[in-house]
Phi, psi and omega in degrees: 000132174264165185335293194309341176278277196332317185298337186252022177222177184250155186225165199254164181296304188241126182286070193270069198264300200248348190245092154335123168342300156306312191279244208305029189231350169272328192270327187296315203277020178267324159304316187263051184226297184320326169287330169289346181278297208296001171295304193289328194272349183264353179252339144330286195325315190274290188270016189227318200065065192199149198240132218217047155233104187322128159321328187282306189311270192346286259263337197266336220252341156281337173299317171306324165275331133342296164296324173287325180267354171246289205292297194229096190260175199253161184272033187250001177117182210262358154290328176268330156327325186270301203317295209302307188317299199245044120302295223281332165321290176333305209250017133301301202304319212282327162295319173305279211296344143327283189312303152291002175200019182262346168298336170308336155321304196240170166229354177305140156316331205265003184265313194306329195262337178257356181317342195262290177310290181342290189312288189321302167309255324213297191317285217312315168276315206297332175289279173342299193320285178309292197281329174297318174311304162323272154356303197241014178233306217318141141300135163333134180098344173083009172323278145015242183329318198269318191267001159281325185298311183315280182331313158314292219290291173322329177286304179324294159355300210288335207253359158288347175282016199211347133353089183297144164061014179290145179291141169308144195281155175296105177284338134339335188261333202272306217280294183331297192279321176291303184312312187319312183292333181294330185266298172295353178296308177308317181293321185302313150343296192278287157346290200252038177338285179333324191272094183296339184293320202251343157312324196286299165341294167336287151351294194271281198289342177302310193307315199291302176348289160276007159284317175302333198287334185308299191285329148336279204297324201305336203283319193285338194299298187331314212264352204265313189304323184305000000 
């Protein structure tokens, strides 16, 4: 169902038709863990002028919220419809500041001088990529799609930690983005008992987490000692 179809019918705030109470009390408050990263990555942004979420991760993880909050929009009722709106919100601000301070990511040149097309390209597939996925392969909520991206995004992460002169990564951001994902895993789990590809999927981003977070502190403890 898209926005414009949804919009033309009335929905309950919270939906238990297909969701248990519980399962939406897990996922809204894995969205508001989730709202709380992009917080963190917009007040970096602003106050470092740095952007401390992998370029790859933005570039994949605004095509999913495009598709989630217009194209396949989620059935749990219109508090999660406002969460997925203001992902995408958020993280317009978070793509501008990509496009300005995300050369700070790398250091090969060619990346560091083209980067700004690089970003354009990647939306331009990553949109498209996403909501035609959504649409004709996805689960209600856009679970699928959101948790191949959760994958890009995690792994990516390890590698701002090895980043020369990179600003220290946010443990708000880091402690945020895991419970979050860890509290929507669990519901989805629980929804999708069967789907072994997203038990694994589960997993795969639980594993990559906590290793950044393990290599994190291990980075501050090193930085705290120089």
């Amino acid at each position: 169902m898209t926005i414009w179809e949804y919009l033309q019918e009335s929905h309950p705030w919270f939906d238990t038709t297909h969701y248990t109470p519980l399962q939406i009390g897990l996922f809204f408050t894995g969205a508001m863990l989730w709202i709380v990263a992009y917080i963190v990555i917009i007040r970096m942004a602003l106050k470092k002028k740095t952007v401390i979420i992998p370029a790859a991760a933005v570039i994949c993880n605004f095509g999913n919220e495009v598709g989630g909050a217009i194209f396949w929009v989620p059935d749990m009722g219109n508090a999660l419809v406002l969460a997925y709106w203001g992902w995408m919100l958020l993280d317009i601000f978070i793509v501008i500041s990509l496009f300005r301070y995300g050369y700070k990511q790398f250091t090969t040149e060619f990346f560091r001088k083209n980067l700004r097309w690089l970003i354009a390209l990647g939306l331009a597939g990553s949109i498209p990529l996403s909501c035609f996925f959504m649409v004709q392969y996805d689960l209600p909520m856009g679970v699928i799609d959101a948790y191949i991206v959760n994958v890009v995004m995690s792994v990516a992460f390890l590698s701002l930690l090895f980043v020369p002169d990179f600003p220290e990564h946010s443990i708000a951001l880091a402690w945020s983005k895991f419970l979050g994902t860890g509290l929507i895993s669990i519901m989805f789990q629980s929804k999708y008992p069967d789907n072994h590809f997203l038990t694994v999927v589960y997993l795969v981003v639980a594993a990559f987490d906590i290793l950044f977070l393990v290599l994190m502190y291990q980075k501050r403890r090193k930085l705290n000692l120089a």
